[in-house]
C-alpha positions as CSV (number, residue, x, y, z in Angstrom):
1,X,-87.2,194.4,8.0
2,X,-90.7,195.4,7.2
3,X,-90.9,199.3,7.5
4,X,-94.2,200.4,5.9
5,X,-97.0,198.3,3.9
6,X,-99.7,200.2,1.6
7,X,-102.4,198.7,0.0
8,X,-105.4,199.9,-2.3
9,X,-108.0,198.8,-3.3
10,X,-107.3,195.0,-2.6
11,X,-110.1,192.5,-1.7
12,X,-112.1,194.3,1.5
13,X,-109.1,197.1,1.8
14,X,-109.6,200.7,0.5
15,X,-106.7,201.9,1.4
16,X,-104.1,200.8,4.1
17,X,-101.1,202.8,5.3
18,X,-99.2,201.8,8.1
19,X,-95.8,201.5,9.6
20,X,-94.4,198.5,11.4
21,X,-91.4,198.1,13.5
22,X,-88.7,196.0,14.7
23,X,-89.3,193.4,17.2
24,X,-92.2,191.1,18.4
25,X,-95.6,192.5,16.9
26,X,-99.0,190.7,17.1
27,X,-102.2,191.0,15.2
28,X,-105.4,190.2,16.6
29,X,-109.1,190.1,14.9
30,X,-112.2,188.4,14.5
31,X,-112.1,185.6,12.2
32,X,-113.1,187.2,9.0
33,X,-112.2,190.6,9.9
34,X,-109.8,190.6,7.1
35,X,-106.0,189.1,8.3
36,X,-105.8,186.7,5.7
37,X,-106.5,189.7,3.1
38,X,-103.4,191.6,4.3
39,X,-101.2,188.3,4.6
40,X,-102.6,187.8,0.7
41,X,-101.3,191.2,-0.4
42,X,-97.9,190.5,1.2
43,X,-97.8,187.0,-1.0
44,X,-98.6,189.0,-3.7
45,X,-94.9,191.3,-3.1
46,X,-93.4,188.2,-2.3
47,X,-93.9,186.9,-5.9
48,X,-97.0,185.0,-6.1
49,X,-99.6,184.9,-8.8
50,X,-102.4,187.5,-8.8
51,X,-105.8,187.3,-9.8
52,X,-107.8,190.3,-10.8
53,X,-110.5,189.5,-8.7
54,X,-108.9,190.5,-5.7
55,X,-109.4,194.0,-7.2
56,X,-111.8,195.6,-4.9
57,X,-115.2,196.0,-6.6
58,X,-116.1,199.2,-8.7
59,X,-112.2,199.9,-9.3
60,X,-109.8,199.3,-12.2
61,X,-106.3,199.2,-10.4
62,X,-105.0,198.2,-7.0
63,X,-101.5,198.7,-5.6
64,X,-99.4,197.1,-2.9
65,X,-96.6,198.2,-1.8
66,X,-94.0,197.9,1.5
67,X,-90.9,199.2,2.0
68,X,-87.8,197.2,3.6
69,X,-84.7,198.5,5.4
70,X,-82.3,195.7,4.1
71,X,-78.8,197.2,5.9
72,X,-78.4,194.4,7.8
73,X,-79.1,192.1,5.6
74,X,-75.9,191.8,3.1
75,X,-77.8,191.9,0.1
76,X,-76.3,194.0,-2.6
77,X,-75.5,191.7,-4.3
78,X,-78.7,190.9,-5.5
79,X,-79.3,195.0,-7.0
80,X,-75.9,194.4,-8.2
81,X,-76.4,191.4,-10.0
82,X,-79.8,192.2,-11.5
83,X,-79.5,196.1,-12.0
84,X,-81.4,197.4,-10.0
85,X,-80.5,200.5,-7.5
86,X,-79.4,199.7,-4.2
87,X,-80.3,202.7,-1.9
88,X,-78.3,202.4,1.2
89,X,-80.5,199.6,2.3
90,X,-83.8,200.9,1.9
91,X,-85.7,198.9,-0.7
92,X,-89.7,199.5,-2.0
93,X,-91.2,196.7,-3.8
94,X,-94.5,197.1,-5.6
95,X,-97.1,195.0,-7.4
96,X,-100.0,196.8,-9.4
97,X,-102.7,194.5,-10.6
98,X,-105.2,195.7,-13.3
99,X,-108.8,195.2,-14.1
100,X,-107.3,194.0,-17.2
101,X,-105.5,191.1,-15.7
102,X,-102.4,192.1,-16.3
103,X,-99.7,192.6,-13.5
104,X,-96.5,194.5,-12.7
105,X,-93.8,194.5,-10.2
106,X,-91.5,197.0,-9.1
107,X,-88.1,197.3,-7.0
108,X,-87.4,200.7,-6.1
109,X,-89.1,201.6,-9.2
110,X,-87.0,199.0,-11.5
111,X,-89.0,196.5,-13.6
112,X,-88.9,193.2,-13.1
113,X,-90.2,190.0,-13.8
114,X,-92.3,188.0,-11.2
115,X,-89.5,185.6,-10.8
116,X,-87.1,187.8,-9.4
117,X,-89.4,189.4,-7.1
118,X,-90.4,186.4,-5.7
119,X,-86.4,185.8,-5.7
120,X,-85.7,188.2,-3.1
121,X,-89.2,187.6,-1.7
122,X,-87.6,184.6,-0.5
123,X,-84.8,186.4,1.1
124,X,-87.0,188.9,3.1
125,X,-89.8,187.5,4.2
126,X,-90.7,183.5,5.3
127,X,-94.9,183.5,6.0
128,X,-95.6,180.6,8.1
129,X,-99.2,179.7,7.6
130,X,-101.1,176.5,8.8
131,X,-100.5,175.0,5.3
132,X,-96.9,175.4,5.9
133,X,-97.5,172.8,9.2
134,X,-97.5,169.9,6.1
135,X,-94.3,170.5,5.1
136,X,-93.2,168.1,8.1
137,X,-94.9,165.7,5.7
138,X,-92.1,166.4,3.6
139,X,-88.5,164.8,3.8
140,X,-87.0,167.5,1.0
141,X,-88.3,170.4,3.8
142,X,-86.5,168.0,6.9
143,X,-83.8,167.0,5.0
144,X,-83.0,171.0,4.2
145,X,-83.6,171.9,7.9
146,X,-80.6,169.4,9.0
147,X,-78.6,171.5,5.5
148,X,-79.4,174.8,6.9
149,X,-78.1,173.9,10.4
150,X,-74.8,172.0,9.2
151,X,-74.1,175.4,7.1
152,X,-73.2,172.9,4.3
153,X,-73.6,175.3,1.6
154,X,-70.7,175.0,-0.1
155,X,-70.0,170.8,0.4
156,X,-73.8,171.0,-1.1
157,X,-72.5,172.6,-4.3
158,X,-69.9,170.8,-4.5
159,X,-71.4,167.2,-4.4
160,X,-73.9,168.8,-7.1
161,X,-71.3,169.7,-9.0
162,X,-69.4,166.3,-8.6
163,X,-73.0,164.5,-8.6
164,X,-74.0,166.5,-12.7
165,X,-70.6,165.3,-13.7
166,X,-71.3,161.5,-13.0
167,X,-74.6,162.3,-14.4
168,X,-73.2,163.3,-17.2
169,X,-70.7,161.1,-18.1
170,X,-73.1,158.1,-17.5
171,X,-75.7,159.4,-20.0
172,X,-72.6,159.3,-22.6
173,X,-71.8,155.6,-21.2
174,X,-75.5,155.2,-22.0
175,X,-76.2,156.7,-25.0
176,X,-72.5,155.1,-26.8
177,X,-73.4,151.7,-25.5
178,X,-77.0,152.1,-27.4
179,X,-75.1,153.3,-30.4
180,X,-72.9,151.1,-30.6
181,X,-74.7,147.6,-30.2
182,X,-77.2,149.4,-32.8
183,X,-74.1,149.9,-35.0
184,X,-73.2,146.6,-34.4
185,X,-76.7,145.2,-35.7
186,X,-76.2,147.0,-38.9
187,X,-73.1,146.7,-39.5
188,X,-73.2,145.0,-42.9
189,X,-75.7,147.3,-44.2
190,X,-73.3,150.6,-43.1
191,X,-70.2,148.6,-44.6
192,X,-72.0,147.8,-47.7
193,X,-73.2,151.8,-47.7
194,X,-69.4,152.8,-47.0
195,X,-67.8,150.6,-49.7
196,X,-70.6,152.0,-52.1
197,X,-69.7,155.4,-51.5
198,X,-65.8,154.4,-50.8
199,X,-65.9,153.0,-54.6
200,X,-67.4,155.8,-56.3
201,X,-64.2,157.6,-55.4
202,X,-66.2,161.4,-55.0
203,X,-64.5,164.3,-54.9
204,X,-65.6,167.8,-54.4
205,X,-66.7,170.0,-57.1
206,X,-66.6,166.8,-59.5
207,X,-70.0,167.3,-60.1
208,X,-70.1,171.1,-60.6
209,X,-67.1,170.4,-63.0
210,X,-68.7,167.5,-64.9
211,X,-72.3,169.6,-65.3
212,X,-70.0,172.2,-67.2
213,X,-68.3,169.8,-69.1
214,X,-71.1,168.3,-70.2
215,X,-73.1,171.5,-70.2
216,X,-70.1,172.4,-73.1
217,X,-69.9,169.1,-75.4
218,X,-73.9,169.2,-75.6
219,X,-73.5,172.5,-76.9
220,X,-70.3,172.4,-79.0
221,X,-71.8,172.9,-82.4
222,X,-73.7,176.1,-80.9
223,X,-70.5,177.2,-79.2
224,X,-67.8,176.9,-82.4
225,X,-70.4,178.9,-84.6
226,X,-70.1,182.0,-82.3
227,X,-66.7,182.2,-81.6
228,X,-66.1,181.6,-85.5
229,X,-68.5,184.8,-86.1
230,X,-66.5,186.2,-83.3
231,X,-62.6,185.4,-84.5
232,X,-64.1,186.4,-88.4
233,X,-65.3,189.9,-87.0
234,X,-61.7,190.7,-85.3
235,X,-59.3,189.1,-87.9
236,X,-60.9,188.8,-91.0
237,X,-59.1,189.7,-93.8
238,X,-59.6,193.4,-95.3
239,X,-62.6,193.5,-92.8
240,X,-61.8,192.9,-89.8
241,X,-61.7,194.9,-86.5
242,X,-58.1,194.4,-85.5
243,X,-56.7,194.8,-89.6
244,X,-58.7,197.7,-89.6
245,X,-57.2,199.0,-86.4
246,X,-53.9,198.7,-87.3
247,X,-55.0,200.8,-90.5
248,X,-56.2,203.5,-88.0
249,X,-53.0,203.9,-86.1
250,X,-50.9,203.6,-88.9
251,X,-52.4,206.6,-90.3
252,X,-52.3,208.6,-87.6
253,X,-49.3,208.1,-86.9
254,X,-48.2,209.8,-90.1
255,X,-49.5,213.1,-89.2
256,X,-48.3,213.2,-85.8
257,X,-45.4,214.9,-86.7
258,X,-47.0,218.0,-88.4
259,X,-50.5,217.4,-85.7
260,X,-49.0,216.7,-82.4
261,X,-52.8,216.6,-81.1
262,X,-52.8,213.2,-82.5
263,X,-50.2,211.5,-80.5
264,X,-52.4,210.8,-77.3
265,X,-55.4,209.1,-79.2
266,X,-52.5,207.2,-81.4
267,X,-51.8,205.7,-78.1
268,X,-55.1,205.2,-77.0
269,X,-55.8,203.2,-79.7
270,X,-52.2,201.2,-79.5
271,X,-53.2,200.0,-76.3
272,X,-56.9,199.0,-77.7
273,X,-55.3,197.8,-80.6
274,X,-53.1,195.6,-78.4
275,X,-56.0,194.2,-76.0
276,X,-58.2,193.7,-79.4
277,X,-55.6,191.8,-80.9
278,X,-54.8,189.2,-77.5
279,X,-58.7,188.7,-77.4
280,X,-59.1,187.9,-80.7
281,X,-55.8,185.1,-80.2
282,X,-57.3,183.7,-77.5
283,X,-61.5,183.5,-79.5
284,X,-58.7,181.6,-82.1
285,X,-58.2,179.1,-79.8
286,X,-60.7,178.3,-78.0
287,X,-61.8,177.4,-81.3
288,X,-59.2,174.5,-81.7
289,X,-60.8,173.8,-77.9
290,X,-64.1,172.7,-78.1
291,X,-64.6,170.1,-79.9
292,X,-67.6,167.4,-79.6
293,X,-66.7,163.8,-78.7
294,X,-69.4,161.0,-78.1
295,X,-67.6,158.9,-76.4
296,X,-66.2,161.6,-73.9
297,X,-69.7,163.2,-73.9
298,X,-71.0,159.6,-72.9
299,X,-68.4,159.1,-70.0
300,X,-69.4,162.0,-69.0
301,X,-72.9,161.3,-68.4
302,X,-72.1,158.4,-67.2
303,X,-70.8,159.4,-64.0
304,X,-73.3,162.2,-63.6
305,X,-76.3,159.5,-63.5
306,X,-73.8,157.6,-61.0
307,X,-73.5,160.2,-58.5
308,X,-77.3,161.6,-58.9
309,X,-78.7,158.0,-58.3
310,X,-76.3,158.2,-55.2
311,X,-78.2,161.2,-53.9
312,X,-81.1,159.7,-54.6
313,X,-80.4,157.0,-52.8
314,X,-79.2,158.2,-49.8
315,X,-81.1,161.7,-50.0
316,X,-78.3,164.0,-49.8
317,X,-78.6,167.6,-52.3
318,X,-75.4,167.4,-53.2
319,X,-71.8,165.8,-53.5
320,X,-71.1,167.0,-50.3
321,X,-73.5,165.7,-48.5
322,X,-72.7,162.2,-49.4
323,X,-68.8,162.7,-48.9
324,X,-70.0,164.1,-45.6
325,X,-72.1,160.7,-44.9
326,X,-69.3,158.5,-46.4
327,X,-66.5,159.8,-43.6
328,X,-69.8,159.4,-41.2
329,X,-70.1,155.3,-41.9
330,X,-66.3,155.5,-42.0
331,X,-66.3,156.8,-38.2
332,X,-69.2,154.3,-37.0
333,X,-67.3,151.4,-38.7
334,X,-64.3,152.7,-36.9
335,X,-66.3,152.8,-33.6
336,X,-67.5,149.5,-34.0
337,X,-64.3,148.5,-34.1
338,X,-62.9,150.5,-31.4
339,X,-65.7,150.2,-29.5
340,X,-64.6,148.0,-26.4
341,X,-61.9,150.2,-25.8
342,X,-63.6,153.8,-26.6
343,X,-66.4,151.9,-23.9
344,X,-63.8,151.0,-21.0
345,X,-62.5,154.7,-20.9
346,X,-65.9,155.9,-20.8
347,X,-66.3,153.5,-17.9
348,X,-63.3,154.3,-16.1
349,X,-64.2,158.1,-16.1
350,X,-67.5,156.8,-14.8
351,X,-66.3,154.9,-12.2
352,X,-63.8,158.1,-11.0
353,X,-66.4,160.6,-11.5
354,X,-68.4,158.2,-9.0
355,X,-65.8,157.5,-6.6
356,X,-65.2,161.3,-6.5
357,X,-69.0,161.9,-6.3
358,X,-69.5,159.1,-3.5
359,X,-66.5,160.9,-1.7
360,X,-68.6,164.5,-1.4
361,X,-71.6,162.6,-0.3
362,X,-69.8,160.9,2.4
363,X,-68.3,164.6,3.4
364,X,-72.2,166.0,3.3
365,X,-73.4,162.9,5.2
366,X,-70.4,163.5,7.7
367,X,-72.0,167.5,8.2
368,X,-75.3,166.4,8.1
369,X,-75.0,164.0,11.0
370,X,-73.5,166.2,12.8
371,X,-76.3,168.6,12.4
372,X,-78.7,166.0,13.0
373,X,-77.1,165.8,16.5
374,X,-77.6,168.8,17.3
375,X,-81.0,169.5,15.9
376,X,-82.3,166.4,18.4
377,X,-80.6,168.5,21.8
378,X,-81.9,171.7,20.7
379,X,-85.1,171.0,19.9
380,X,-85.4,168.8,23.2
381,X,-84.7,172.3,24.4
382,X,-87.3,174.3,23.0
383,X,-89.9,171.5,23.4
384,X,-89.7,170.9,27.1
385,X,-90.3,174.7,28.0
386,X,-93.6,174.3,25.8
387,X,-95.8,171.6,27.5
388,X,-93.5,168.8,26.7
389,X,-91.8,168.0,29.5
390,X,-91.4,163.8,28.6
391,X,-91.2,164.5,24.6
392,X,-88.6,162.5,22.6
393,X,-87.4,163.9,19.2
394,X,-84.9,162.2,16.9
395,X,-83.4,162.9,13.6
396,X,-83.3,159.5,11.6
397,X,-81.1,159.5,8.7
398,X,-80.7,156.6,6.6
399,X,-78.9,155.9,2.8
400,X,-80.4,155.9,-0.5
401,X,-78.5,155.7,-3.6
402,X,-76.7,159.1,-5.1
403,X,-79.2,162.0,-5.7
404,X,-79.2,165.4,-6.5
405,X,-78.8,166.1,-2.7
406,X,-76.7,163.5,-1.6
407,X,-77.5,160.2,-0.2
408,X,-79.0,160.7,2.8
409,X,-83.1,160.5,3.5
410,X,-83.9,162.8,7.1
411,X,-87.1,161.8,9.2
412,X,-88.0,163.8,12.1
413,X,-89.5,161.4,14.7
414,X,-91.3,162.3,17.6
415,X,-93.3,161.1,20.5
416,X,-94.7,163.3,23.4
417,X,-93.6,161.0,26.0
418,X,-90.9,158.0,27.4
419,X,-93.7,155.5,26.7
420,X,-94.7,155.8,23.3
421,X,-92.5,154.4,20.3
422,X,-90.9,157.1,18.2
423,X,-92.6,157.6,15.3
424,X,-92.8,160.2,11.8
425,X,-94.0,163.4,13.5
426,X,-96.3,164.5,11.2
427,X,-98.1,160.8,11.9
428,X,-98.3,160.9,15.5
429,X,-98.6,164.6,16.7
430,X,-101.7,166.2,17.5
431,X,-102.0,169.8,15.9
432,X,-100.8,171.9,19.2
433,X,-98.0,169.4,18.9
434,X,-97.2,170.0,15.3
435,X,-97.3,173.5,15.9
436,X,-95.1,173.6,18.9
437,X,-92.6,171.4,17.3
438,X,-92.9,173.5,14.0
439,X,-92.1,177.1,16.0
440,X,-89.3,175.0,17.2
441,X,-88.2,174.7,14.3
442,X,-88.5,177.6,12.9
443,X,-86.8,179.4,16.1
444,X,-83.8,177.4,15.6
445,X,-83.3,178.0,12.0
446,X,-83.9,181.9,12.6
447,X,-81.1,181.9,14.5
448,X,-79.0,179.8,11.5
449,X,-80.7,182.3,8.9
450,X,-80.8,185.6,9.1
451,X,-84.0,186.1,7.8
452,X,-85.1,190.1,8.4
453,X,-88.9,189.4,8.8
454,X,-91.1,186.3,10.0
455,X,-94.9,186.1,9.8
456,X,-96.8,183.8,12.1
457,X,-99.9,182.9,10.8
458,X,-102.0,181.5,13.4
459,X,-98.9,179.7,15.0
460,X,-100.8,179.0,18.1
461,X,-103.4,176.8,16.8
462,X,-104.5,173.9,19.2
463,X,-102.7,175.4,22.5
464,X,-103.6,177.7,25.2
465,X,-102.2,179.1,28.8
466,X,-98.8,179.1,29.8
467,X,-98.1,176.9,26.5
468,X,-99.7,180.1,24.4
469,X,-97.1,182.4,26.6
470,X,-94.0,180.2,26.0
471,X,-95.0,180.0,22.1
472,X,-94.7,183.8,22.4
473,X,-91.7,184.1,24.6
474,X,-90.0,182.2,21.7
475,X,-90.8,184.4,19.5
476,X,-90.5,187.9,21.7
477,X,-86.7,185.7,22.0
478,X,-86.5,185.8,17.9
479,X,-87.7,189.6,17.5
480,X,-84.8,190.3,19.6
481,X,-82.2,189.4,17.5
482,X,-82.2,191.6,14.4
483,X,-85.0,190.3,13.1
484,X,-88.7,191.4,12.8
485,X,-91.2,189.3,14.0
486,X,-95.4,189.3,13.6
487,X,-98.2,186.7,14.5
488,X,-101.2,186.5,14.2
489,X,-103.2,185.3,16.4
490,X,-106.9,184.2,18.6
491,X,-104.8,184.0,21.8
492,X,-104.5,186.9,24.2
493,X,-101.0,185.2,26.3
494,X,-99.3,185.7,22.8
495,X,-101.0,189.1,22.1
496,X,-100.1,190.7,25.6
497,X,-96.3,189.9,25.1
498,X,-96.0,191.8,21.7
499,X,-94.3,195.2,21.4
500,X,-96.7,196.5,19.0
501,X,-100.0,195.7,18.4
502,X,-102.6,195.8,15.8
503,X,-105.5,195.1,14.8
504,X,-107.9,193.9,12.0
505,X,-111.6,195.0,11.7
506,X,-114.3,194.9,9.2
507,X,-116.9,197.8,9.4
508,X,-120.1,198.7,7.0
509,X,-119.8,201.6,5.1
510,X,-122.1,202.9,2.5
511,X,-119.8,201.8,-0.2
512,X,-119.7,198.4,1.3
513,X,-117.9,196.2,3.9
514,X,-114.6,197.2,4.4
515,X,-111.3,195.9,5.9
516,X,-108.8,198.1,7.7
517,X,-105.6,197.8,10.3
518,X,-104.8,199.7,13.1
519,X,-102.2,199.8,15.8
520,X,-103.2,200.1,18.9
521,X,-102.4,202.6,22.0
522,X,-101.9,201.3,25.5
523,X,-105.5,201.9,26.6
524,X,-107.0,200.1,23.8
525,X,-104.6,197.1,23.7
526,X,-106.2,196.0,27.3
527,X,-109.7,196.5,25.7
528,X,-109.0,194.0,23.0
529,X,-107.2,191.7,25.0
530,X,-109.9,191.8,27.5
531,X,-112.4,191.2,24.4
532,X,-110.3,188.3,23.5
533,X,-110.5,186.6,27.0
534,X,-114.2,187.6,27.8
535,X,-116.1,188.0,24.6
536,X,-118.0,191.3,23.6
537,X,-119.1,191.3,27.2
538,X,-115.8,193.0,28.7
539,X,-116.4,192.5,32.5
540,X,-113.6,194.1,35.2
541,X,-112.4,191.0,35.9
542,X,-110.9,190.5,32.5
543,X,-109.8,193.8,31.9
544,X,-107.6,193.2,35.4
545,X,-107.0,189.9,33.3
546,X,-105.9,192.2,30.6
547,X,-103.9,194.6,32.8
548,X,-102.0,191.6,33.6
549,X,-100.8,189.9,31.2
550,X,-100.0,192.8,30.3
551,X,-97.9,194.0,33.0
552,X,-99.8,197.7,33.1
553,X,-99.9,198.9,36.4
554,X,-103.1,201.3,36.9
């Protein structure tokens, strides 16, 4: 429910503070006064765009803001869920819009993106404006009326579940039947390609191995002539390292016995003497090794050019990349040949996931005609009381093929009296008609949803008299029952049977035209109302007028 709303510096509005209370409440005003202002800086908390135009004139900033007691409402989940503090049930959202253009949104203080306030927007507040009287026009709006009153949520899911799993395993029916007859049309061309690469026998690292190789015999000449300068500089004789080494120790070792400090180099230099001397073996015979042979060196070669004109070919970087395509043709090939039986299981999960999906949709169709039943008797019953008294109303439901909601397609049809074929509502109903039948319908999902606040927006337009006064007896009826309801409204039957009442004016100031909100006391409610049935000219006659409809006993 809507506890408080501020608002400053928005459009007409300097600043607007006021409290608002459970119940029926009505706001009256001359057209223009400003009431479309205020519903625009509710839309606003409830998620939808700004535009920094709306920023009063001659200021950089405006802020709205309203605070909600949600403890009714079963909604932690939603702080839970998104991280945001959950404060026994008292929730603030806030919007801020800058000269700049730039906008933020707050809940109780958090963050958050515009998306998840208009989230719970949806979950506190439905705005019913005239616009909103096209939605009959609509059969995804009817056909979520007859969900709403089946309480199908969970069947709902459930088919859409069922209903993106046939989806989905028919896009893979799809997309391997196009595969495979493309397969199929080049299927010479990918067995020539596998046998080419089949025949070249590739294995990996055989190129990195035969670059070496090669890399080594081109070289060989190069190669012998250091490790001989190497092998002569260890072993030579007289000269070399290791023979002179083994001169070194041997000397030392004669001494140790009357220079003990000796012993630890002597063994230092045993153990060099040891790794000099296995080095030099092994420079020995590497030497025998490498030798250079053409015909090798050609072989060689030979395959190299083979597997780099492979690459070439079929533009792969390495040797890996064309075993990688190789085992690919292999599995096409394979799928070709498997492909009537690979395509007959894919069918017959098709065919299951459909039976299973045709089986929700025959539940949800079950539900929904069972709502739809009801829907036509209760809505009989809220038409009659308003100036209806011969009205048909019938909920037509027909099949289309499997959707995203089902298979049903809901029309609302409608005529005002016995005589008159039933026909689309939205075709045949006059706009006091529309707006009865849509207050209907809204009263009858209110008490399906429990939606903490409804706005009214001119719900009364095309009616008057006793109809005006049911209108608002239906929705004094839905104030009652935890819920918060406020309309606006030209009519004073509706405005005499709120609990509160307020009211928008517009007054000249030196700093411009501005818009405010008041509520109004006792005395002053029969004024306005008394405006509203005489004009500026209040005469007695409507202020009795007033006093009566409003009950007040003077």
């Amino acid at each position: 429910m809507l506890k408080h709303l501020y608002i400053k510096n928005f459009a007409l509005i300097d600043i607007l503070d006021i409290d608002l209370y459970p119940g029926f409440s009505v706001i009256t005003g001359e057209t223009g006064a400003g009431k479309s202002i205020i519903l625009g800086a509710i839309g606003l908390l409830l998620g939808q765009r700004a535009d920094a135009k709306t920023i009063k004139t001659g200021t950089d900033k405006c802020i709205i803001e309203a605070q909600f007691d949600l403890s009714r409402y079963r909604l932690e989940a939603f702080f839970t869920d998104n991280d945001i503090e959950y404060d026994n049930g008292d929730c603030i959202i806030r919007r801020e819009l800058l000269a700049s253009g730039k906008s933020r949104a707050f809940i109780n203080d958090t963050p958050v993106q515009l998306a998840m306030l208009k989230e719970l927007g949806d979950k506190l507040v439905d705005v019913h404006s005239q616009h909103q009287n096209l939605l009959l026009n609509k059969q995804d709006f009817q056909l979520s009326v007859a969900d709403i009153i089946a309480s199908d949520e969970q069947q709902l899911s459930a088919y859409q579940q069922a209903y993106a799993d046939y989806q989905a395993v028919t896009a893979e029916l799809h997309q391997a039947e196009e595969d495979i007859e493309r397969n199929r049309q080049n299927a010479d061309f990918l067995q020539f390609q596998f046998d080419e690469l089949h025949h070249a026998r590739l294995s990996e690292g055989e190129q990195e191995d035969l670059e070496q190789k090669s890399d080594t015999m081109t070289h060989s000449e190069e190669i012998k002539a250091a490790l001989f300068t190497a092998d002569h500089a260890l072993q030579a004789d007289g000269t070399g390292i290791v023979t002179s080494l083994r001169t070194a120790i041997s000397a030392l070792r004669d001494i140790q016995r009357v220079y003990p400090d000796m012993t630890e180099l002597t063994e230092r230099l045993d153990s060099t003497y040891i790794e000099l001397k296995d080095i030099a073996q092994d420079i020995n015979g590497r030497l025998e090794d490498v030798d250079f042979d053409p015909s090798e060196l050609d072989a060689i070669n030979a395959r190299l050019d083979k597997i780099y004109d492979l690459e070439k070919k079929y533009h792969a970087e390495n040797i890996t990349g064309l075993i990688a395509l190789r085992d690919e043709l292999e599995r096409k090939l394979g799928n070709i040949e498997n492909s009537d039986e690979a395509l007959a299981v894919l069918r017959q999960r098709q065919e299951e996931l459909r039976k299973a999906c045709q089986q929700s949709a025959d539940e949800l169709t079950r539900l929904r005609t069972a709502a739809a039943r009801k829907i036509e008797q209760e809505m009989l019953q809220r038409l009659v009381p308003l100036g209806m008294p011969h009205v048909q109303f019938q909920v037509q439901m027909t099949r289309e093929a499997l959707g995203r909601n089902g298979q049903d397609r809901i029309a609302f049809l409608f005529s005002a009296n016995t005589s008159t074929p039933l026909q689309p509502v939205s075709q045949v109903a006059s706009g006091g008609e529309i707006a009865r039948v849509m207050l209907a319908l809204k009263a009858m999902i209110s008490g399906a949803v429990k939606l903490p606040t409804i706005i009214f927006d001119e719900i009364d337009t095309g009616v008057s008299g006793k109809i005006a006064e049911k209108m608002a007896e239906i929705m004094q009826e839905m104030g009652r029952n935890e819920r918060q309801v406020i309309s606006i409204t030209h009519l004073p039957q509706i405005a005499a049977l709120g609990t509160t009442h307020y009211k928008v004016s517009k007054e000249e100031t030196p700093q411009g035209t501005t818009s405010r909100m008041e509520e109004l006391s006792s005395e002053r409610r029969i004024t306005e109302i008394a405006q509203m049935l005489s004009g500026s000219d209040v005469s007695e006659a409507a202020i009795q007028n007033a006093k009566q409809l409003l009950k007040v006993q003077k």
